[in-house]
CHARMM internal coordinates of N, CA and C (Angstrom, degrees):
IC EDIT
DIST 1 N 1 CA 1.4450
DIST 1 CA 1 C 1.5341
ANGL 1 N 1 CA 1 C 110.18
DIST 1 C 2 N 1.3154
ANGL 1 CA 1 C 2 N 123.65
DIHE 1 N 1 CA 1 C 2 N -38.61
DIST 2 N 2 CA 1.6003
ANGL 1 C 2 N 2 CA 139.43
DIHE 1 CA 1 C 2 N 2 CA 167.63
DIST 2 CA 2 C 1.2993
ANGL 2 N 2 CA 2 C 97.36
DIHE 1 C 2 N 2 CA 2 C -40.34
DIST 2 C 3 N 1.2707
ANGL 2 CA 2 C 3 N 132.39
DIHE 2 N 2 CA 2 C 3 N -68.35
DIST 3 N 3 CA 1.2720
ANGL 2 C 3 N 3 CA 128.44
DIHE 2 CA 2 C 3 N 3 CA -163.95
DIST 3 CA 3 C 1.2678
ANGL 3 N 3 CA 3 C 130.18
DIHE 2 C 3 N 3 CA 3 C -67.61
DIST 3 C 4 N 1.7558
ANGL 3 CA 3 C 4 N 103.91
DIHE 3 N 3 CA 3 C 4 N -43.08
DIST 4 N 4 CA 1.7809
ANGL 3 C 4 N 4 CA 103.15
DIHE 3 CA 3 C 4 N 4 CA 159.07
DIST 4 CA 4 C 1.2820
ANGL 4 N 4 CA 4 C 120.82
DIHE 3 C 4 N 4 CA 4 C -58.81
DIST 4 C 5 N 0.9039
ANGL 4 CA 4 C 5 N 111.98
DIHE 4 N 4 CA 4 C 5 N -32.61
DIST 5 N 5 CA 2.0592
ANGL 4 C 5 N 5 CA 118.28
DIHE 4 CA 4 C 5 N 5 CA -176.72
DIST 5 CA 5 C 0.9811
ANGL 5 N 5 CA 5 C 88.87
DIHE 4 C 5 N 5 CA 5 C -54.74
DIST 5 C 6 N 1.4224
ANGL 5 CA 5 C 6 N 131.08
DIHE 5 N 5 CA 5 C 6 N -66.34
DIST 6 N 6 CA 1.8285
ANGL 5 C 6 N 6 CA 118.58
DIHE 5 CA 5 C 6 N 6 CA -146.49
DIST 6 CA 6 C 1.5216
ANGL 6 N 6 CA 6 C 93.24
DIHE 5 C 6 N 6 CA 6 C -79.87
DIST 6 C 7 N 1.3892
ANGL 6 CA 6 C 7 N 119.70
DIHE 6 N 6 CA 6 C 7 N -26.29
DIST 7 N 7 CA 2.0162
ANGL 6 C 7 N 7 CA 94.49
DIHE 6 CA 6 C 7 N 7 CA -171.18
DIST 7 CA 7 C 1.4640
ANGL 7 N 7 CA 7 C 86.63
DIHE 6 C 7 N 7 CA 7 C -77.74
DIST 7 C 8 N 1.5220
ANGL 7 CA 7 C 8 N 129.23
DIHE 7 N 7 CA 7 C 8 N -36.48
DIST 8 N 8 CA 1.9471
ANGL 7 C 8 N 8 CA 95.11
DIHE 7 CA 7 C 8 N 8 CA -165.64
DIST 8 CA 8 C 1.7422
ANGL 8 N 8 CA 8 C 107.57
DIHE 7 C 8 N 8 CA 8 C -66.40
DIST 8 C 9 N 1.5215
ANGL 8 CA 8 C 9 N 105.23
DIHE 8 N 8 CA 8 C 9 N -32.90
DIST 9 N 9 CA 1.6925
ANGL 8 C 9 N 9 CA 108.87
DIHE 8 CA 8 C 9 N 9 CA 169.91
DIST 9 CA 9 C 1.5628
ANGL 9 N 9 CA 9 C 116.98
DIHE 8 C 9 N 9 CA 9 C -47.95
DIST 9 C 10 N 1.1366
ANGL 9 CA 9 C 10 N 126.10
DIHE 9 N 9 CA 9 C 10 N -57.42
DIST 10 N 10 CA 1.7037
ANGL 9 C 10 N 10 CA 136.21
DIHE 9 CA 9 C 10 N 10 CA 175.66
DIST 10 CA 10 C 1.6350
ANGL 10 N 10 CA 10 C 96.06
DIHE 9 C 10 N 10 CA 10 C -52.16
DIST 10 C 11 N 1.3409
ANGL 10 CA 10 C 11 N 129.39
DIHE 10 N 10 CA 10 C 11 N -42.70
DIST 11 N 11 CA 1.5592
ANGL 10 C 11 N 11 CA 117.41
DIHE 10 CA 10 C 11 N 11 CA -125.82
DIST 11 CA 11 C 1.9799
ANGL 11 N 11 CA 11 C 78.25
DIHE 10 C 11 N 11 CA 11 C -122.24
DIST 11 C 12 N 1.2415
ANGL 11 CA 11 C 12 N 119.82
DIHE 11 N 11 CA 11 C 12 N 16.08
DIST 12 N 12 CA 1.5836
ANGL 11 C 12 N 12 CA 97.77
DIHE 11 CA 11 C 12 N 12 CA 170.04
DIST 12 CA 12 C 1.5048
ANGL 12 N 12 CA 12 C 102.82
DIHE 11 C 12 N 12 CA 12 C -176.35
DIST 12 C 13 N 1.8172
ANGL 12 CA 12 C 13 N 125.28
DIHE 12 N 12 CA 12 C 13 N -25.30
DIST 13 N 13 CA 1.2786
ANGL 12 C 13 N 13 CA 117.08
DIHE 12 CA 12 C 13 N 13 CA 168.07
DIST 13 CA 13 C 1.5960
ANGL 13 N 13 CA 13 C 127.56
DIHE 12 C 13 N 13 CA 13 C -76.91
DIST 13 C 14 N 1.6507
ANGL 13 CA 13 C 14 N 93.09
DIHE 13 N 13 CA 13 C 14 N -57.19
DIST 14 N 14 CA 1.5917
ANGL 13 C 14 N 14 CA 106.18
DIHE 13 CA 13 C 14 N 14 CA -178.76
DIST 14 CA 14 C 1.6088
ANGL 14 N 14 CA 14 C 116.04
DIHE 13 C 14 N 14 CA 14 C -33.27
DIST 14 C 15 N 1.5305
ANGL 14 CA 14 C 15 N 123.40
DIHE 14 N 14 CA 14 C 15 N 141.83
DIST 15 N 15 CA 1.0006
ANGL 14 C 15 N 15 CA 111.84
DIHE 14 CA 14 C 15 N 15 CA 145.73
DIST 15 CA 15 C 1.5652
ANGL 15 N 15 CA 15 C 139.13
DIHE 14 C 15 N 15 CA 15 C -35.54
DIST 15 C 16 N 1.2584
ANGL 15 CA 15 C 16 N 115.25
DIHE 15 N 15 CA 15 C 16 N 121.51
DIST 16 N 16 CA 1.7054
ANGL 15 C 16 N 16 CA 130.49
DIHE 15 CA 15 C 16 N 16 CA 157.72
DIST 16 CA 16 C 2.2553
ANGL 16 N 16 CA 16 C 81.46
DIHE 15 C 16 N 16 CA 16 C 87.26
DIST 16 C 17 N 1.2637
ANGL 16 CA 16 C 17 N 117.14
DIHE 16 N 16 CA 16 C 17 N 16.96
DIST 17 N 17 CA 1.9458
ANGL 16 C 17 N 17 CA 95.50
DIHE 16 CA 16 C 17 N 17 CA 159.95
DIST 17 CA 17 C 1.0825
ANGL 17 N 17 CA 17 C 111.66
DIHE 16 C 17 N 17 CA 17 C -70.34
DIST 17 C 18 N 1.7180
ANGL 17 CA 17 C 18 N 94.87
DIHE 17 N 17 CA 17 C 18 N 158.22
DIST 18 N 18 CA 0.9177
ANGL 17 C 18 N 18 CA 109.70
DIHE 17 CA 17 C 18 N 18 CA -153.04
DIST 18 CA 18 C 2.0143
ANGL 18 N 18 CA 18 C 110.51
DIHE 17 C 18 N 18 CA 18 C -70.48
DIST 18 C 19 N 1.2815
ANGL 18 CA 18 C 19 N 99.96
DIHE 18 N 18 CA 18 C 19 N -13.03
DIST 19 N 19 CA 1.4092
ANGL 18 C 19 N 19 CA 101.78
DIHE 18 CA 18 C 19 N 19 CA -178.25
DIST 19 CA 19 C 1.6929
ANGL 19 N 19 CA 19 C 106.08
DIHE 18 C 19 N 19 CA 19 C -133.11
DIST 19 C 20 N 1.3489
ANGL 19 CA 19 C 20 N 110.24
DIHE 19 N 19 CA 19 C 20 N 36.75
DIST 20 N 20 CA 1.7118
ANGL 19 C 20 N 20 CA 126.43
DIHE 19 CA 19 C 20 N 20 CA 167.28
DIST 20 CA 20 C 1.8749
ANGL 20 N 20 CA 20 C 103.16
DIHE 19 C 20 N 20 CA 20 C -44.66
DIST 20 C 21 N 1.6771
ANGL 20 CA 20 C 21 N 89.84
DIHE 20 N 20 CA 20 C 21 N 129.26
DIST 21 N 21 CA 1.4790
ANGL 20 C 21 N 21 CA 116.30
DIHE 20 CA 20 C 21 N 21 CA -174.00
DIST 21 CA 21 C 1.8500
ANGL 21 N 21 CA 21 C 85.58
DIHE 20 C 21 N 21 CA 21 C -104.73
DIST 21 C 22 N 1.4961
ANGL 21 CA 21 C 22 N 102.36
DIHE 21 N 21 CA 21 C 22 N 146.62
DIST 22 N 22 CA 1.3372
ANGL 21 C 22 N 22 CA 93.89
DIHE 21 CA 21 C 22 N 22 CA -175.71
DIST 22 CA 22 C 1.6539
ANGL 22 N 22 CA 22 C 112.71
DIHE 21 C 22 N 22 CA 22 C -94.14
DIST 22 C 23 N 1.7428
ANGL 22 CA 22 C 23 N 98.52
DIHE 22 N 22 CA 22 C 23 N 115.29
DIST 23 N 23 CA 1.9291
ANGL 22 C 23 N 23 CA 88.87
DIHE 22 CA 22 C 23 N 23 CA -171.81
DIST 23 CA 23 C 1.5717
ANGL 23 N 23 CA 23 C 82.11
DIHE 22 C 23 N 23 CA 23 C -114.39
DIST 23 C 24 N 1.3857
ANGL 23 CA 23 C 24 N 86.24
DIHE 23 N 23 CA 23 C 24 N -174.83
DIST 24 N 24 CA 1.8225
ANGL 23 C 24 N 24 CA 101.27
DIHE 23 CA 23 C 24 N 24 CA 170.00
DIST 24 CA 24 C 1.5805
ANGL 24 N 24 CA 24 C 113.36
DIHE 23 C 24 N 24 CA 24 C -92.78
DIST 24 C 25 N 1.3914
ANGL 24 CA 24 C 25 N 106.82
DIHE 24 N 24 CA 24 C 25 N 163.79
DIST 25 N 25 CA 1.7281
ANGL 24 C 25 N 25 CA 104.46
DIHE 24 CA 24 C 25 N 25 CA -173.70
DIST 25 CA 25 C 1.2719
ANGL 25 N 25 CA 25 C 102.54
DIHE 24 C 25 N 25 CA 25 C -62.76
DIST 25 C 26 N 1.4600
ANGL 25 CA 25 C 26 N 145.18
DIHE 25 N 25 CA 25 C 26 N -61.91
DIST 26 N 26 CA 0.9644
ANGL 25 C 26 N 26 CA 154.93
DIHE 25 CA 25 C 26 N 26 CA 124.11
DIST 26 CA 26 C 1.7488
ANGL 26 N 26 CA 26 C 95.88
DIHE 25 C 26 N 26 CA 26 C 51.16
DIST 26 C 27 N 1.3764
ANGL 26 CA 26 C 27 N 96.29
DIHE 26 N 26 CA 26 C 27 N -100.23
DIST 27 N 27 CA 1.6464
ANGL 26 C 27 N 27 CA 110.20
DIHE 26 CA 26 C 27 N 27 CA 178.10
DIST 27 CA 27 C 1.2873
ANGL 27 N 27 CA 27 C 115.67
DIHE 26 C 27 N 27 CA 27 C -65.61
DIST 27 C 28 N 0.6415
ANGL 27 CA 27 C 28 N 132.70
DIHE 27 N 27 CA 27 C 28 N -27.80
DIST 28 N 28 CA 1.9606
ANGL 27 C 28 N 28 CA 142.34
DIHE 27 CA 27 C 28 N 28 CA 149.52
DIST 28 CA 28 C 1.3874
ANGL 28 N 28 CA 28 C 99.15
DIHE 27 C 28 N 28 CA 28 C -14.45
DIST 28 C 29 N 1.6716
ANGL 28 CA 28 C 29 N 89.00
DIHE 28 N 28 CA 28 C 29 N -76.41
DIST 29 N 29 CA 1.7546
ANGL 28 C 29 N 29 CA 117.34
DIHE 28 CA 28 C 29 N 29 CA -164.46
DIST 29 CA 29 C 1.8373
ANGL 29 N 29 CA 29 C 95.73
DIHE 28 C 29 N 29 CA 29 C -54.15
DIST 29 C 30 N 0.8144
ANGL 29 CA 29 C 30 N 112.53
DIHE 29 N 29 CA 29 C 30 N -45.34
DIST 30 N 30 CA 1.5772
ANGL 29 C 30 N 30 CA 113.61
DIHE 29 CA 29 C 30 N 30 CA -147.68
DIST 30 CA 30 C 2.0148
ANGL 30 N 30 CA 30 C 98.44
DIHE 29 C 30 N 30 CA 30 C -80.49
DIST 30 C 31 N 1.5050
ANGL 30 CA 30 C 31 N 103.56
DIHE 30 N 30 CA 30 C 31 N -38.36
DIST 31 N 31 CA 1.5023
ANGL 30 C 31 N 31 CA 105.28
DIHE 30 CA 30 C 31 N 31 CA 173.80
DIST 31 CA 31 C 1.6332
ANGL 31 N 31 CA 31 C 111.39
DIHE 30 C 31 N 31 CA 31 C -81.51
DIST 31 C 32 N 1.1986
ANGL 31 CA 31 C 32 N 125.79
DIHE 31 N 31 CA 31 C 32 N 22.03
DIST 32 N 32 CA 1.3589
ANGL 31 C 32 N 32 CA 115.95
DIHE 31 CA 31 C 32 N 32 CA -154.81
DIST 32 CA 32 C 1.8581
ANGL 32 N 32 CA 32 C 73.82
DIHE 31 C 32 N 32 CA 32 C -124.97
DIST 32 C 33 N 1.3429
ANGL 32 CA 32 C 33 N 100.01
DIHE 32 N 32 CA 32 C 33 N -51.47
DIST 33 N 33 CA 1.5894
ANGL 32 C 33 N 33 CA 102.76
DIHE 32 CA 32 C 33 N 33 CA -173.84
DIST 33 CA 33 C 1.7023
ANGL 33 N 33 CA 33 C 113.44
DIHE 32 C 33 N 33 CA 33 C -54.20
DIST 33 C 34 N 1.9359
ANGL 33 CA 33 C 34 N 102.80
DIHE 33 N 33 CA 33 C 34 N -38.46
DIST 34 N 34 CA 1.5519
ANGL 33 C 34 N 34 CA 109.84
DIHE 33 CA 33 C 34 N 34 CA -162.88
DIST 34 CA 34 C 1.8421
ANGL 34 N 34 CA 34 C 91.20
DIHE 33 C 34 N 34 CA 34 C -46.46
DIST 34 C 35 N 1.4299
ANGL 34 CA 34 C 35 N 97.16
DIHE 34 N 34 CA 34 C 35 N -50.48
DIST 35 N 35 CA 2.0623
ANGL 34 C 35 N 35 CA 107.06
DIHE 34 CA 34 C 35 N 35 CA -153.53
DIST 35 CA 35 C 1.6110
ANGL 35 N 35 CA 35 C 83.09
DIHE 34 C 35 N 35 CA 35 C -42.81
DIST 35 C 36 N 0.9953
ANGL 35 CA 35 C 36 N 164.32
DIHE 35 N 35 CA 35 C 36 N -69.08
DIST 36 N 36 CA 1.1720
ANGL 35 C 36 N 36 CA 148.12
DIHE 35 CA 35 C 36 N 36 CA -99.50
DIST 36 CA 36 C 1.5717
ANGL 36 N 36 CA 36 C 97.62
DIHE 35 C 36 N 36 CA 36 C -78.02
DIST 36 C 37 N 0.9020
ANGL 36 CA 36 C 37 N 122.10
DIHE 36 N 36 CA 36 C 37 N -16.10
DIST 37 N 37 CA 1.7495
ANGL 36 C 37 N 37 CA 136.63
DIHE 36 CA 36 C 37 N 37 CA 171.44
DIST 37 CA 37 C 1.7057
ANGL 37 N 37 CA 37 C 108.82
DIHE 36 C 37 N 37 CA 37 C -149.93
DIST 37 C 38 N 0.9503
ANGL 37 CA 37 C 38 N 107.64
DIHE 37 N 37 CA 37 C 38 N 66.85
DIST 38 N 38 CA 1.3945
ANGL 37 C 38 N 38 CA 130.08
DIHE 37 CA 37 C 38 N 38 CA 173.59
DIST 38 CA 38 C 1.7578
ANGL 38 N 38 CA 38 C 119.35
DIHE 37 C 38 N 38 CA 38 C -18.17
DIST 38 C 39 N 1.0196
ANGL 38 CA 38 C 39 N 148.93
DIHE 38 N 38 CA 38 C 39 N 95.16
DIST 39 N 39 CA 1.4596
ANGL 38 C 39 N 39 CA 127.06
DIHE 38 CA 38 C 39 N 39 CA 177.73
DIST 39 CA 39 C 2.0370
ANGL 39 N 39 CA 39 C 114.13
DIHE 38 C 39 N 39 CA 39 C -144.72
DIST 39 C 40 N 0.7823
ANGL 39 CA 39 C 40 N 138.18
DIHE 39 N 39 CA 39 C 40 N 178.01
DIST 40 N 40 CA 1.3332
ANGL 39 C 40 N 40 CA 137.04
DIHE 39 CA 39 C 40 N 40 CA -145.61
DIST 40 CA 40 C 1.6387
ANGL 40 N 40 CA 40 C 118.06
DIHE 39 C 40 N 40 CA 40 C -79.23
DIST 40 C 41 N 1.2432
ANGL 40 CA 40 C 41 N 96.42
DIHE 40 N 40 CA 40 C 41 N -15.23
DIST 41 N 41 CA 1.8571
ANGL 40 C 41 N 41 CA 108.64
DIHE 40 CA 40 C 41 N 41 CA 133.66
DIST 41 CA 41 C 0.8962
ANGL 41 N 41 CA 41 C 158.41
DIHE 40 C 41 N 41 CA 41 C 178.07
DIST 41 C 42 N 1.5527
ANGL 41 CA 41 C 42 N 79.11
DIHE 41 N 41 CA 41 C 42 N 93.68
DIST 42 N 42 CA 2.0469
ANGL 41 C 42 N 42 CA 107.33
DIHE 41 CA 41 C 42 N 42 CA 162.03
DIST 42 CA 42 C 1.5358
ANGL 42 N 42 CA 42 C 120.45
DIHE 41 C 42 N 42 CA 42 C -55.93
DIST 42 C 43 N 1.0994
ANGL 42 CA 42 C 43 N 101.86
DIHE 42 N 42 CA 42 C 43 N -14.27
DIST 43 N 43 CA 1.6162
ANGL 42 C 43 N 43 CA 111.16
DIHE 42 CA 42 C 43 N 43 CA -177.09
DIST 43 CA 43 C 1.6747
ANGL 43 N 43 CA 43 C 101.54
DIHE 42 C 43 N 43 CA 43 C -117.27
DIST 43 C 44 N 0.7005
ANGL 43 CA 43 C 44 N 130.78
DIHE 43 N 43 CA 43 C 44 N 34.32
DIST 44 N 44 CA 1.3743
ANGL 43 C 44 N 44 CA 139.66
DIHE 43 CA 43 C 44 N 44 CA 161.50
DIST 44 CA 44 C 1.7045
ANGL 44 N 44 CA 44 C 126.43
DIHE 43 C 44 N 44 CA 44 C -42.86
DIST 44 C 45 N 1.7854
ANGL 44 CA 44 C 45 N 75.97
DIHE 44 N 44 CA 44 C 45 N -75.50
DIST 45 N 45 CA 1.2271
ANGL 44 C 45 N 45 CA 87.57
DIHE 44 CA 44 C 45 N 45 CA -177.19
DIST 45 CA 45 C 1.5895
ANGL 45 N 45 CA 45 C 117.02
DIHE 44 C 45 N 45 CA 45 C -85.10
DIST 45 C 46 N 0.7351
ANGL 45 CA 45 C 46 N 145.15
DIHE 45 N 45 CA 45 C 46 N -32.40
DIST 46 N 46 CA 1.8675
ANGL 45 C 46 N 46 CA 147.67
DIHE 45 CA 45 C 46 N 46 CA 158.13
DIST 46 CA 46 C 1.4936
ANGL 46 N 46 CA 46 C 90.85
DIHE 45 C 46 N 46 CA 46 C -52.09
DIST 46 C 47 N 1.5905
ANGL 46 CA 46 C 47 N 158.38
DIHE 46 N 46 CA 46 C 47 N -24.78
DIST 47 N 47 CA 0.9931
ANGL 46 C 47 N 47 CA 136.83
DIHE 46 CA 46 C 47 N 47 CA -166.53
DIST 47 CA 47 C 1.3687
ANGL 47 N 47 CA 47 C 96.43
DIHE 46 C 47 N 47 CA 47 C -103.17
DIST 47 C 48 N 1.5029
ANGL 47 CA 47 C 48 N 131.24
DIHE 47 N 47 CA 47 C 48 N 12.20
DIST 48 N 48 CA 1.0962
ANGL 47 C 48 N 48 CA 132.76
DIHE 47 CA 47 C 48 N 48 CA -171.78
DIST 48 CA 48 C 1.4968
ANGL 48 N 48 CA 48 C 102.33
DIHE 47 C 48 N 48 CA 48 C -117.27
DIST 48 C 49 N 1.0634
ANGL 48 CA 48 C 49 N 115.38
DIHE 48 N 48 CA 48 C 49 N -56.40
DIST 49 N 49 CA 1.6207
ANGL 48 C 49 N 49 CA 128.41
DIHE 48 CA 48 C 49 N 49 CA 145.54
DIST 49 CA 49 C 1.2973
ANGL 49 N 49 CA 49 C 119.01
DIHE 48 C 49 N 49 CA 49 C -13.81
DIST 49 C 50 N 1.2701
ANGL 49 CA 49 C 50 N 123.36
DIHE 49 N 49 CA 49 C 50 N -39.81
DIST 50 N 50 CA 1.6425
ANGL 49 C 50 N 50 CA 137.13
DIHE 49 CA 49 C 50 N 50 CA -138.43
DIST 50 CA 50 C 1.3851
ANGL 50 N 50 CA 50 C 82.64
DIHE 49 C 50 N 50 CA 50 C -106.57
DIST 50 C 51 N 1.3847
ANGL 50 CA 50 C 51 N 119.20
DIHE 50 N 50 CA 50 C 51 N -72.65
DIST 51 N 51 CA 1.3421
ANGL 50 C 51 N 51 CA 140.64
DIHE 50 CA 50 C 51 N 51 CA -167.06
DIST 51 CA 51 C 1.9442
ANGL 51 N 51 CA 51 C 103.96
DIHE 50 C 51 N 51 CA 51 C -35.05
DIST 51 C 52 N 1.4737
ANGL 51 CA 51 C 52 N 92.63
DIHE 51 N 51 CA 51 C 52 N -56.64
DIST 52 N 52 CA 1.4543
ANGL 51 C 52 N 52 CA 102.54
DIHE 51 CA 51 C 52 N 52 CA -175.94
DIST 52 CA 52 C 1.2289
ANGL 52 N 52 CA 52 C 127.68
DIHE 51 C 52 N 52 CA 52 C -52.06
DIST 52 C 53 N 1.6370
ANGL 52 CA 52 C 53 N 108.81
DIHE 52 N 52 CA 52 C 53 N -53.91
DIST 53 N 53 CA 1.1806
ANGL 52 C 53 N 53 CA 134.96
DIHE 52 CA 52 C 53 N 53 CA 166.64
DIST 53 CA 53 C 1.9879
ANGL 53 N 53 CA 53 C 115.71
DIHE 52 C 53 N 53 CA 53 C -43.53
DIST 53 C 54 N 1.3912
ANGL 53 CA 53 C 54 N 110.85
DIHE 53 N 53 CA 53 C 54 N -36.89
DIST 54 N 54 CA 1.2370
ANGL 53 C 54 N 54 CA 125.47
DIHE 53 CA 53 C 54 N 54 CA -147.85
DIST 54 CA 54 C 2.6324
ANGL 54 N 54 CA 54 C 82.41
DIHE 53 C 54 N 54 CA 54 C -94.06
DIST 54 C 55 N 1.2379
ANGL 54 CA 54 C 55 N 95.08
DIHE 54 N 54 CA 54 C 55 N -28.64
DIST 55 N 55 CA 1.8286
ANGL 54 C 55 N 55 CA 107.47
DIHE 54 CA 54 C 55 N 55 CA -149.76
DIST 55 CA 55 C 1.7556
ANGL 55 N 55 CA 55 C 74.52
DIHE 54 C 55 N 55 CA 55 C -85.02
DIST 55 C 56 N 1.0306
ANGL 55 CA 55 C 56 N 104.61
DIHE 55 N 55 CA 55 C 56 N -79.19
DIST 56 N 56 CA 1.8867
ANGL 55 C 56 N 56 CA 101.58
DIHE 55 CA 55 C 56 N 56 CA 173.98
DIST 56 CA 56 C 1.3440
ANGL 56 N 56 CA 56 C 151.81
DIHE 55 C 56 N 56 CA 56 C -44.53
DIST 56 C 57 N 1.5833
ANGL 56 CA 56 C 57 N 101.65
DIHE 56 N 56 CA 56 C 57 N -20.67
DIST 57 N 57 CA 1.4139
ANGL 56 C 57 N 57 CA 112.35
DIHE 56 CA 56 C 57 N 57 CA -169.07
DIST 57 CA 57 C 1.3244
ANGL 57 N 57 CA 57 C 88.74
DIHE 56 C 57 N 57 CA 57 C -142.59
DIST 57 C 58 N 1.1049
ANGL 57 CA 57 C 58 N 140.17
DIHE 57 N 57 CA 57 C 58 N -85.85
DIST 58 N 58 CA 2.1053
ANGL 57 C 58 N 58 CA 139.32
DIHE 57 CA 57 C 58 N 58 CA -163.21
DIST 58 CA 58 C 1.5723
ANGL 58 N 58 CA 58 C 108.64
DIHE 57 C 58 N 58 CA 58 C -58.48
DIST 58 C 59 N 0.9418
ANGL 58 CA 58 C 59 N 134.66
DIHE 58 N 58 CA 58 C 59 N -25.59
DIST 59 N 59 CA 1.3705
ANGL 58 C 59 N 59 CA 132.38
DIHE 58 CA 58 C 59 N 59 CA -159.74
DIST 59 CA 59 C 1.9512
ANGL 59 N 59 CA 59 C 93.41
DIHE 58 C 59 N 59 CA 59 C -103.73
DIST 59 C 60 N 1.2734
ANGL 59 CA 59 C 60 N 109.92
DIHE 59 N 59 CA 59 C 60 N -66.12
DIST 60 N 60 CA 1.5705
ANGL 59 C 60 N 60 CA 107.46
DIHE 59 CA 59 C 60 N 60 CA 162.37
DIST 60 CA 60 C 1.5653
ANGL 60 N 60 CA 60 C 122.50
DIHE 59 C 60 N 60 CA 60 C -16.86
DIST 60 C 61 N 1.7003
ANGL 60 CA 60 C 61 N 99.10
DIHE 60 N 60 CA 60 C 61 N -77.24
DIST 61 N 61 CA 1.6121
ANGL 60 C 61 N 61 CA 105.68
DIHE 60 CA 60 C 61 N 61 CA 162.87
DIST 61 CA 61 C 1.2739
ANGL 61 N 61 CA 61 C 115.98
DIHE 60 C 61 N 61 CA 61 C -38.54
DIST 61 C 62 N 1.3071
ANGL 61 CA 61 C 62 N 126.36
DIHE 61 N 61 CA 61 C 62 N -76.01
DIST 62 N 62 CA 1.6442
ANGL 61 C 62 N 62 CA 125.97
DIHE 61 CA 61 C 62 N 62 CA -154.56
DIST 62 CA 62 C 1.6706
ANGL 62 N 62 CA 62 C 103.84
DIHE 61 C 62 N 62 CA 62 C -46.26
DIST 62 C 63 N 1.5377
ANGL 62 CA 62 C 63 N 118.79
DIHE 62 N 62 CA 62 C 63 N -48.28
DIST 63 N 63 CA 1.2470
ANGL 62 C 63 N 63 CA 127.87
DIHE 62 CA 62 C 63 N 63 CA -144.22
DIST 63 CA 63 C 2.0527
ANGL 63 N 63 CA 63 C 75.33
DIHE 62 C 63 N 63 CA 63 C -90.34
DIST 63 C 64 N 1.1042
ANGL 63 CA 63 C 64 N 141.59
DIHE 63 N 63 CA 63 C 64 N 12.76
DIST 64 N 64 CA 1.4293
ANGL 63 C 64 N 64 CA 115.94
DIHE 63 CA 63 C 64 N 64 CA 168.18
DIST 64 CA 64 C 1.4231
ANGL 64 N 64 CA 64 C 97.44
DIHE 63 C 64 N 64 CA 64 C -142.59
DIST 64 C 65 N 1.8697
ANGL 64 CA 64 C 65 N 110.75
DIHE 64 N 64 CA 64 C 65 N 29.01
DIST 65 N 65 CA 1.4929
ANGL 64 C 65 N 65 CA 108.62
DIHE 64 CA 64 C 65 N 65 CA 146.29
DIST 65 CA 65 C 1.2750
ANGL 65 N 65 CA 65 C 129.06
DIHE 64 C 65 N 65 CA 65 C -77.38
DIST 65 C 66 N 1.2141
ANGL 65 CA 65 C 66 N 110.02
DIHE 65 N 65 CA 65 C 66 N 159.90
DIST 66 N 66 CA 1.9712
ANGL 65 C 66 N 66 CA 119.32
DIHE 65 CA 65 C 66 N 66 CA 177.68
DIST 66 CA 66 C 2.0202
ANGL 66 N 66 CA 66 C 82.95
DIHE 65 C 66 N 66 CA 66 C -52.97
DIST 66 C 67 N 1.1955
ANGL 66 CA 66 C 67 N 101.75
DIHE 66 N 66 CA 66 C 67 N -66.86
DIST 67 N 67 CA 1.7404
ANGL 66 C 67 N 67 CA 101.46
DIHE 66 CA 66 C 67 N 67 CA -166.45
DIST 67 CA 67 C 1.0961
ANGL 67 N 67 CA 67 C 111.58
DIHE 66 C 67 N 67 CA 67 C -27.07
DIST 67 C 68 N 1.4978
ANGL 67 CA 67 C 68 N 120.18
DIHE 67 N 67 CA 67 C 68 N -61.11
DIST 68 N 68 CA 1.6179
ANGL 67 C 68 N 68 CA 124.32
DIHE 67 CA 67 C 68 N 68 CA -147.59
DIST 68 CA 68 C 2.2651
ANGL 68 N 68 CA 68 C 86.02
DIHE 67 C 68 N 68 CA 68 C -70.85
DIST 68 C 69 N 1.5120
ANGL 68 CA 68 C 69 N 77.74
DIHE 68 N 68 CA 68 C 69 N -58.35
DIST 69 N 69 CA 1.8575
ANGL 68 C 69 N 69 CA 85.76
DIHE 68 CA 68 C 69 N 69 CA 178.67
DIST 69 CA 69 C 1.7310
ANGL 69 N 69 CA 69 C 132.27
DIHE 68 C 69 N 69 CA 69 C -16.55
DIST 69 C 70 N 1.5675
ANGL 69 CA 69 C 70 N 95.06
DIHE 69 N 69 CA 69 C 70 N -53.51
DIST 70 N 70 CA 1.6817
ANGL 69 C 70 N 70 CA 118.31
DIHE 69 CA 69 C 70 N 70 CA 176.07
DIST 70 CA 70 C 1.7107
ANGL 70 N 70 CA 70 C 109.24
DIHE 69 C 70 N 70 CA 70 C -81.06
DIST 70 C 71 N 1.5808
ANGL 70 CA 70 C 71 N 117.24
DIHE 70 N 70 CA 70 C 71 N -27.34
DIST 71 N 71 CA 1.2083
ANGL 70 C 71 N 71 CA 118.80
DIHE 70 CA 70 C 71 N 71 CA 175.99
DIST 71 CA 71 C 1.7516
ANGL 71 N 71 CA 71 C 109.99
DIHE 70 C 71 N 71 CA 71 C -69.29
DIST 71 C 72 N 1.0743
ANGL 71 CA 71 C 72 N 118.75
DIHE 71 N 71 CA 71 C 72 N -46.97
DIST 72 N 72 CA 1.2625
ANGL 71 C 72 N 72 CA 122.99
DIHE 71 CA 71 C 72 N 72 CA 164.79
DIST 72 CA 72 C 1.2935
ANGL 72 N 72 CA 72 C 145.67
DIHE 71 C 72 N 72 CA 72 C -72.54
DIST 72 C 73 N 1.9485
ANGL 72 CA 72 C 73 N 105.44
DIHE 72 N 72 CA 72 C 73 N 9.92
DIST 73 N 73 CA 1.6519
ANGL 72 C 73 N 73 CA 112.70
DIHE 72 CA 72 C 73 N 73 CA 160.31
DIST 73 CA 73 C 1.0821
ANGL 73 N 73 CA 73 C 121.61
DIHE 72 C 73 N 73 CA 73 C -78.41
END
COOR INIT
IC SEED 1 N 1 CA 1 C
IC BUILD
């Protein structure tokens, strides 16, 4: 479990990864601390973060793109 934590940590929390979800330092700090004893959720809270971010702001957008728009005639 140690080992997946740190690649999803490297591969989407850390500053400048290569596939960084945008959280606050805040939750950064706090999932960076969980790994130090790794368990089923350390990512909790940034996946809660994520969620929010995604219900308010990404999901809004998509559904009042031309894309989503033409997908749904």
């Amino acid at each position: 479990m140690e080992e997946k934590a740190k690649k999803i940590y490297e591969e989407f929390i850390q500053t400048e990864a290569p596939k960084e979800v945008n959280i606050d330092h805040f939750t950064k700090a706090v999932t960076m601390k969980n790994l130090v004893e790794p368990s089923p959720s350390s990512f909790d809270m940034a996946q809660k973060r994520i969620f929010a971010l995604m219900e308010k702001d990404s999901l809004p957008r998509f559904v009042r793109s031309e894309f989503y728009q033409e997908l749904i005639k």
